[in-house]
C-alpha positions as CSV (number, residue, x, y, z in Angstrom):
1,X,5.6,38.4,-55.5
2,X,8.6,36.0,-54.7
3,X,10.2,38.9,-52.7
4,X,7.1,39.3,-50.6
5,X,7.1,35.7,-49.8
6,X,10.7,35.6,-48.9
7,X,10.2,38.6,-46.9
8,X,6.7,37.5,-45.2
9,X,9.3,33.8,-44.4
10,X,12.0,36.1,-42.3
11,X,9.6,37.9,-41.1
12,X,7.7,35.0,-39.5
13,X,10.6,32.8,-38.9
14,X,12.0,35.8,-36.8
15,X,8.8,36.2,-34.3
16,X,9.8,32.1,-33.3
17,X,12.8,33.1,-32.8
18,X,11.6,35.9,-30.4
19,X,9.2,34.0,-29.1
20,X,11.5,31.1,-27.9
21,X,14.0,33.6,-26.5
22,X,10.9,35.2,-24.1
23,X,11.4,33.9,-20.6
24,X,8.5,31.9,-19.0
25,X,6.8,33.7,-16.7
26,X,6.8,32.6,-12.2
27,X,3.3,31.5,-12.9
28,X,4.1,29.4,-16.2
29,X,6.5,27.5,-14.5
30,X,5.0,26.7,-11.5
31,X,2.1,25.9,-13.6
32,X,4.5,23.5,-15.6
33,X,6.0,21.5,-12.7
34,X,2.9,21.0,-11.1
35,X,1.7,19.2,-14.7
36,X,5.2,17.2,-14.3
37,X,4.6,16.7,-11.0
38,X,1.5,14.9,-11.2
39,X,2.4,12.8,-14.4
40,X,5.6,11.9,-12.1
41,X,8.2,13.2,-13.6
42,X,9.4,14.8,-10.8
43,X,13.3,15.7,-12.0
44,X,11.1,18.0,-14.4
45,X,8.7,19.3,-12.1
46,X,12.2,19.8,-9.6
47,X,14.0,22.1,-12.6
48,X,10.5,24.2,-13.4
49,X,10.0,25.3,-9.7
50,X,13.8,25.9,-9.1
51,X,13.6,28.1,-12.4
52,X,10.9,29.6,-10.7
53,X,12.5,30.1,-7.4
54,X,15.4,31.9,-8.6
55,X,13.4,34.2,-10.2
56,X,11.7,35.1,-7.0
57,X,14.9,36.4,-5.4
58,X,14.2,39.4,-7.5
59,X,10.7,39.9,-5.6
60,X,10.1,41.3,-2.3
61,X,10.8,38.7,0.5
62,X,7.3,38.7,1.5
63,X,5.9,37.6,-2.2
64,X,3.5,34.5,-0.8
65,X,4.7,32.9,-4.1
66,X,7.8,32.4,-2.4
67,X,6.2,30.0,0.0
68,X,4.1,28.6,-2.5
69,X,7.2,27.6,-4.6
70,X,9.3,26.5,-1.5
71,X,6.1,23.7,-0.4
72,X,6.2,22.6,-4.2
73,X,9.8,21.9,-4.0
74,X,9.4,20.1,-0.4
75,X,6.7,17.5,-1.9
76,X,8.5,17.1,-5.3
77,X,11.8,16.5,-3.7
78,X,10.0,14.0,-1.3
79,X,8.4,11.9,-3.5
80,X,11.9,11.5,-5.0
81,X,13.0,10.2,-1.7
82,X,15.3,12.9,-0.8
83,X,14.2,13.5,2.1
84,X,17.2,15.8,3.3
85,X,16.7,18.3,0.2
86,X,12.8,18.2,0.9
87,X,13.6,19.2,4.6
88,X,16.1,21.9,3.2
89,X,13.1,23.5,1.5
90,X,10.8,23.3,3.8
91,X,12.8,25.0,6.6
92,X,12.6,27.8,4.0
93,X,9.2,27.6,3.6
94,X,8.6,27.5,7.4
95,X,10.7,30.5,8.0
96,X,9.1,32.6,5.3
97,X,6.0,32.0,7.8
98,X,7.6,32.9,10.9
99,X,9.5,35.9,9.7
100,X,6.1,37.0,7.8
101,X,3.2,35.7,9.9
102,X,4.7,35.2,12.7
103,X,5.8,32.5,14.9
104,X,1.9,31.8,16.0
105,X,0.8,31.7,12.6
106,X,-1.5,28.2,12.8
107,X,-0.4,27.3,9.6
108,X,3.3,26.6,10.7
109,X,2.1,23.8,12.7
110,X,1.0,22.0,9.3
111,X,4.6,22.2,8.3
112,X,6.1,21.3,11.0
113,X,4.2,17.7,10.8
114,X,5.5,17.4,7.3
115,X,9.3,18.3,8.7
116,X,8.1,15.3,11.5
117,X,7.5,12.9,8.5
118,X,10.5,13.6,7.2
119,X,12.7,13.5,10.2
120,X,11.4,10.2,9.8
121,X,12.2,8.9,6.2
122,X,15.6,10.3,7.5
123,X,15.3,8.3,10.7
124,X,16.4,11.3,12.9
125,X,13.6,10.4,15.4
126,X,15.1,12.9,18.3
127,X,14.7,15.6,16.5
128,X,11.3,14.5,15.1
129,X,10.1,14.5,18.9
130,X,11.2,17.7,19.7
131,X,9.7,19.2,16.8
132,X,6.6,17.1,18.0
133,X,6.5,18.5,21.2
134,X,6.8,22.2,19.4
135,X,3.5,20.9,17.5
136,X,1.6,20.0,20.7
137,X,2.4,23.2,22.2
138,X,0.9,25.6,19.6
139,X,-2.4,23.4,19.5
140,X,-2.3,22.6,23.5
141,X,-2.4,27.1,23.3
142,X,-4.8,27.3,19.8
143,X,-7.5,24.9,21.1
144,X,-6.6,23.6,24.8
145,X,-5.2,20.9,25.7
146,X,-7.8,18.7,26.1
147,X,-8.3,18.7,22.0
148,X,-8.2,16.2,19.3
149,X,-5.5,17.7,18.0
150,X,-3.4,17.4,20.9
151,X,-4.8,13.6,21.2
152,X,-3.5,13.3,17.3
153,X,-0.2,14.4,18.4
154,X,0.4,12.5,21.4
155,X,-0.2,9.6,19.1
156,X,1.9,10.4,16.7
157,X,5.0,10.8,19.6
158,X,3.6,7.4,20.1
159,X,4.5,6.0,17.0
160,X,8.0,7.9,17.2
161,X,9.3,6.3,20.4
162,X,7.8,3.0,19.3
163,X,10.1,3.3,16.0
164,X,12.8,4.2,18.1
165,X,12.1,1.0,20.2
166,X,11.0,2.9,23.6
167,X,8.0,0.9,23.6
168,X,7.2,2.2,27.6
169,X,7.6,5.7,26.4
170,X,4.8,5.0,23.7
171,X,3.1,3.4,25.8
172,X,2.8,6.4,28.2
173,X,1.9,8.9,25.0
174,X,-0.6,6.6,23.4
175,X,-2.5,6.0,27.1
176,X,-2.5,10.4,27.4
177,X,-4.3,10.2,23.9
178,X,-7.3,7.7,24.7
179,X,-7.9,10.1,28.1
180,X,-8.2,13.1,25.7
181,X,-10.0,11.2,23.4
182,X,-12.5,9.2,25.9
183,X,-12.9,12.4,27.9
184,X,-14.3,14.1,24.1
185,X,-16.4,11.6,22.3
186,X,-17.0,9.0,25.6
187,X,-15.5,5.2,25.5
188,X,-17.1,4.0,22.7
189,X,-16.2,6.9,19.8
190,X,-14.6,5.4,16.3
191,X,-11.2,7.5,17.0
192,X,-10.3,5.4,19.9
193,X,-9.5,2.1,17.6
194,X,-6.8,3.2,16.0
195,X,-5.1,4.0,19.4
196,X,-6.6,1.0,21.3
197,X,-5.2,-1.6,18.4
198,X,-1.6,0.2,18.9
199,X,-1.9,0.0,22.4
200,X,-2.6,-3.5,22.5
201,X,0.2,-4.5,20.0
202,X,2.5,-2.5,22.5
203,X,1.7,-4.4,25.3
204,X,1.7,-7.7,23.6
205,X,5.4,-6.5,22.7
206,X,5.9,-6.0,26.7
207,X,4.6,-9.7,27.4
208,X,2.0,-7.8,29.0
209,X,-1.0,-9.5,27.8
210,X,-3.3,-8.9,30.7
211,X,-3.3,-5.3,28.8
212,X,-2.9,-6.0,25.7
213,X,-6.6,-8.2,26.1
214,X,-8.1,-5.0,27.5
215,X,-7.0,-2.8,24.8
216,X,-7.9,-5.2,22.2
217,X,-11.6,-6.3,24.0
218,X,-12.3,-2.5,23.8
219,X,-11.1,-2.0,20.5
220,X,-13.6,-5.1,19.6
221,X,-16.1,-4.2,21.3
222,X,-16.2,-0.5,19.3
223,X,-16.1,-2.3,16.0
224,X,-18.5,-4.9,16.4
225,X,-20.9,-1.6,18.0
226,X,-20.2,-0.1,14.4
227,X,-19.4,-3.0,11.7
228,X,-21.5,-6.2,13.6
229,X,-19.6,-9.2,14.2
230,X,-18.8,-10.2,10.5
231,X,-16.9,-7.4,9.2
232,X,-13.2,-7.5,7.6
233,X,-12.4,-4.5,10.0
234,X,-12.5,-6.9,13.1
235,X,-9.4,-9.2,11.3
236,X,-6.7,-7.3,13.5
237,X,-8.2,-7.2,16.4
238,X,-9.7,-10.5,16.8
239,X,-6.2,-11.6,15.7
240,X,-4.6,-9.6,19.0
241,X,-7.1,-10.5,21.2
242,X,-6.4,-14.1,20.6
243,X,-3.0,-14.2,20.8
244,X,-3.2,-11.7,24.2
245,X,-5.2,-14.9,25.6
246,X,-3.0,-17.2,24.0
247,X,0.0,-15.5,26.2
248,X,-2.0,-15.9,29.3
249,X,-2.3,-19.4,28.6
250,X,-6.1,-18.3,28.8
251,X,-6.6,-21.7,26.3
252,X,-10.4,-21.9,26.1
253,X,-10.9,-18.3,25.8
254,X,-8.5,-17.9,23.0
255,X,-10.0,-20.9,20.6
256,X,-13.4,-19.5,20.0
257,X,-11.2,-16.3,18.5
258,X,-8.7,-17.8,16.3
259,X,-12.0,-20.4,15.2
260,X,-13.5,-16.4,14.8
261,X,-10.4,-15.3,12.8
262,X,-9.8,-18.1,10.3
263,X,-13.9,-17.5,9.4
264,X,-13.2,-13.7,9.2
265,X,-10.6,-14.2,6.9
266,X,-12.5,-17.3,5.0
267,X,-15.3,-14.4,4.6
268,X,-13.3,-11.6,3.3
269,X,-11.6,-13.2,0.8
270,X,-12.3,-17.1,0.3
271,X,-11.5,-20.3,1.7
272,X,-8.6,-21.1,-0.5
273,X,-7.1,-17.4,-0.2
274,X,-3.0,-17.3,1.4
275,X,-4.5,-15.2,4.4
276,X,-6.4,-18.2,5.5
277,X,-3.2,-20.4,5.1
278,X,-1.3,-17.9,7.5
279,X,-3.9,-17.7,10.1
280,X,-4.0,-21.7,9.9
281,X,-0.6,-21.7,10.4
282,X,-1.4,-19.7,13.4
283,X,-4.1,-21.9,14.6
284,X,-1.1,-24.8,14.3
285,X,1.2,-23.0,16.4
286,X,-1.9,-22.2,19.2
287,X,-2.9,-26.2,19.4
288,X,0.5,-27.0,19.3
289,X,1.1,-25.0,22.5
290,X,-1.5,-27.3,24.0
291,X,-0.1,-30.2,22.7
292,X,-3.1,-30.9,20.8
293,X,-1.6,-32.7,17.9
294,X,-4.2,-33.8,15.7
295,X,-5.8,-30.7,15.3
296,X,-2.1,-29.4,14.4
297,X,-1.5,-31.5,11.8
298,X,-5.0,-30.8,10.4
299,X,-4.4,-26.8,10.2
300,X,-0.8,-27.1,8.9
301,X,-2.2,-29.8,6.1
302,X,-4.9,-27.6,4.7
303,X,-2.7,-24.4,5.2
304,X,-0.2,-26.6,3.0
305,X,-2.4,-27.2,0.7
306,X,-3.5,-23.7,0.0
307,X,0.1,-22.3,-0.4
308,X,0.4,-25.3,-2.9
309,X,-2.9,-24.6,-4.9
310,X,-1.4,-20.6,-5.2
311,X,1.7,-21.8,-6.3
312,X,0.1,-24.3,-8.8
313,X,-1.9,-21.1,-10.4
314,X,1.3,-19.5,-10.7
315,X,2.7,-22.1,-12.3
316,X,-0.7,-22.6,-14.5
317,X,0.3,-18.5,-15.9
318,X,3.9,-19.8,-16.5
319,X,2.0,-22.2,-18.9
320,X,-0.4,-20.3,-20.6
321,X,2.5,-17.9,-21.6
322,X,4.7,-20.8,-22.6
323,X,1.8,-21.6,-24.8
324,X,1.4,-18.1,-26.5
325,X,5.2,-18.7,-27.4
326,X,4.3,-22.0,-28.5
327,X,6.8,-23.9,-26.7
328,X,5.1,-26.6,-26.7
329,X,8.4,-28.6,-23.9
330,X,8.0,-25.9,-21.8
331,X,3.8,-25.8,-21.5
332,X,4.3,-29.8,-20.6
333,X,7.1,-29.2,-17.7
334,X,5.1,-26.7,-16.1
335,X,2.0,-28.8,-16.1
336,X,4.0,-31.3,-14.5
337,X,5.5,-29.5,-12.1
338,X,2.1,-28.1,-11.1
339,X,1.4,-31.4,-10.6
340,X,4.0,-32.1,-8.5
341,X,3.2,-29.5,-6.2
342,X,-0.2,-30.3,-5.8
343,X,1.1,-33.7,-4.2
344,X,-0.3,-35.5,-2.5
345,X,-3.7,-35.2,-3.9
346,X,-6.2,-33.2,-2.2
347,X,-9.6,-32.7,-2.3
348,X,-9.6,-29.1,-2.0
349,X,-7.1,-29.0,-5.4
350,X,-8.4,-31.5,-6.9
351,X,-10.6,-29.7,-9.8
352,X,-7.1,-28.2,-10.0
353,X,-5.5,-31.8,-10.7
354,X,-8.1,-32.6,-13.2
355,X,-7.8,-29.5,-15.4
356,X,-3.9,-30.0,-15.5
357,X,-3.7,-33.8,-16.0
358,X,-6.4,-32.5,-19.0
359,X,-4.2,-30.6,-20.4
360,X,-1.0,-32.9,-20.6
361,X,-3.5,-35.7,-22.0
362,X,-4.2,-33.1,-25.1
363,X,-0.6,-32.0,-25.3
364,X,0.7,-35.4,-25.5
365,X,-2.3,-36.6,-27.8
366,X,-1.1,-37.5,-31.4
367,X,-2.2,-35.3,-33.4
368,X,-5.6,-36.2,-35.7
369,X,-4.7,-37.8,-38.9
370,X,-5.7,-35.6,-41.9
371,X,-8.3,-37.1,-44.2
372,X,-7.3,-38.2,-47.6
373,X,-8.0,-36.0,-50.4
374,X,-10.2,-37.4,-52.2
375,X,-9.7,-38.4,-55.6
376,X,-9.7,-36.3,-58.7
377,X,-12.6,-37.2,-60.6
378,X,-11.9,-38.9,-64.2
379,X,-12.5,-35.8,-66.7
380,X,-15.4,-36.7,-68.7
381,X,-14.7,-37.2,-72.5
382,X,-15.4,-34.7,-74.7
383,X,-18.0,-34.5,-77.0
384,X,-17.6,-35.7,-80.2
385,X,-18.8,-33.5,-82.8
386,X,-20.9,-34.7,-85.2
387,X,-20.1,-36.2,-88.4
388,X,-22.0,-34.3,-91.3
């Protein structure tokens, strides 16, 4: 009986062995770095698809699980940051389509974006435009010229020269978009905004505010056609209209907007919020311009006082964890220097005031004397037992 035990023990302790010296299989791994990949472990995810890629150079060159492995280790590699390794695996990939699909294949234009967004994170911006203008020929031939998709890509050679400072240049791209665009959903469609809101911020970068108020007025005038006058999508555009009008020196035009944009914000997220404090601030800068000084000093003071009531709840949280530690020194110096900070008092902190002031007053409080105990009662005699 012992034998057959010992012998059914080798026995099993053999087929682990075996089991752990089977190599995974293409599939298993690629299976197992996408798992890493999405719980972020992406050195993981990087070994299990190069495991897998090596293996493939045994297959036939047109195995599509090449091209699947080479896009896995584009995106891992990218969301590590290295962009130059990603872009060294995705020229792979791209020439795995050519060579098998063929240089029209519409799918290479999809990687050819991702190689733009690289080029990029690597700042090689010349070569992301001439791969951009490679884009915008292949879907200028697959669905004219006139198409969204050639809109999208003139935008995004926008947005290329613009990061390379040639704000004229994206100027001229971003203008060819909105024609495509306006000339396929009419002057009022929702994929003009984006392009409009760019435009204007361009021209406001040229000092040409004249056009930069036209791009932005459209822009408005779409969003308030879809969100009403009230919505948190108007923020950025009220905000460049006002300063386009602000640049012309257009005075009375511009208040009623940056009145418009404080209330936006105000609406969105509160009166007290740090957004409202900036577009105070901005308010200050507009009245100063005018040399309207009282109504400067009244923007700057509240937006003052805001930044101080957000550092004073910081400083509350220092407290409260000071507390949980029970260092009792440290709970009282950050209630006083939440104090400080909220000087001079203000009505909008005040409830602020009260609850730290509170708050000192009971950690500075002597602490309640403890009754006295009270006195042992006199143990009553014992009985005396009878006499007989």
């Amino acid at each position: 009986m012992l034998r057959r035990v010992s012998f059914l023990t080798v026995s099993l302790a053999a087929c682990l062995v075996a089991q752990d010296e089977i190599a995974p299989t293409i599939p298993q791994l690629t299976r197992d770095g996408d798992a890493f990949y999405l719980k972020g472990d992406y050195e993981a995810a990087r070994l299990a698809f190069t495991r897998a890629w090596e293996m493939l150079q045994e297959t036939p060159r047109e195995d599509p699980l090449r091209y699947g492995v080479l896009k896995r280790l584009t995106s891992v590699r990218a969301a590590a940051g290295e962009f130059a390794d990603a872009d060294n695996w995705l020229q792979q990939a791209i020439t795995w389509r050519e060579n098998t699909l063929g240089w029209k294949d519409p799918k290479i234009a999809d990687d050819l974006l991702i190689s733009v967004g690289l080029c990029r994170g690597l700042k090689d911006f010349d070569r992301a435009l001439v791969i951009l203008r490679r884009v915008q020929s292949l879907h200028a031939e697959a669905y004219t010229p006139n198409s969204t998709a050639v809109a999208d890509d003139l935008s995004r050679i926008g947005s290329v020269y613009a990061e390379q400072k040639k704000i004229d240049s994206a100027i001229a791209a971003i203008g060819a978009a909105l024609v495509i665009r306006t000339k396929l959903g009419g002057p009022l469609d929702l994929s003009l905004i984006p392009d409009l809101d760019r435009l204007g911020e361009y021209h406001t970068m040229m000092r040409a505010y004249d056009l930069a108020e036209g791009a932005f007025r459209h822009a408005l005038v779409i969003r308030e056609t879809l969100y009403g006058k009230t919505h948190a999508d108007l923020i950025s555009t009220v905000d460049g209209l006002a300063y386009a009008l602000f640049g012309q020196k257009k005075y009375d035009e511009a208040d009623p907007f940056y009145q418009r944009l404080i209330g936006l914000w105000e609406s969105s997220v509160g009166k007290d919020h740090a957004m409202v404090a900036v577009a105070l601030d901005k308010l200050a800068v507009f009245s100063a311009a005018q040399k309207k000084y009282p109504e400067t000093r009244e923007a700057l003071e509240r937006s003052t006082t805001i930044r101080a009531r957000f550092l004073a709840l910081g400083i509350s949280q220092q407290a409260t964890q000071a507390f949980i530690e029970q260092q009792t020194e440290q709970v009282k110096a950050f209630y006083r220097r939440g104090l400080a900070v909220l000087d001079p008092p203000n009505p909008i902190n005040q409830d602020l005031r009260e609850q730290f002031e509170g708050m000192l007053k009971a950690l500075d409080a002597p602490p309640p004397k403890s009754a006295a105990p009270p006195k042992k009662a006199a143990t009553p005699p014992k009985k005396m037992d009878k006499l007989p």
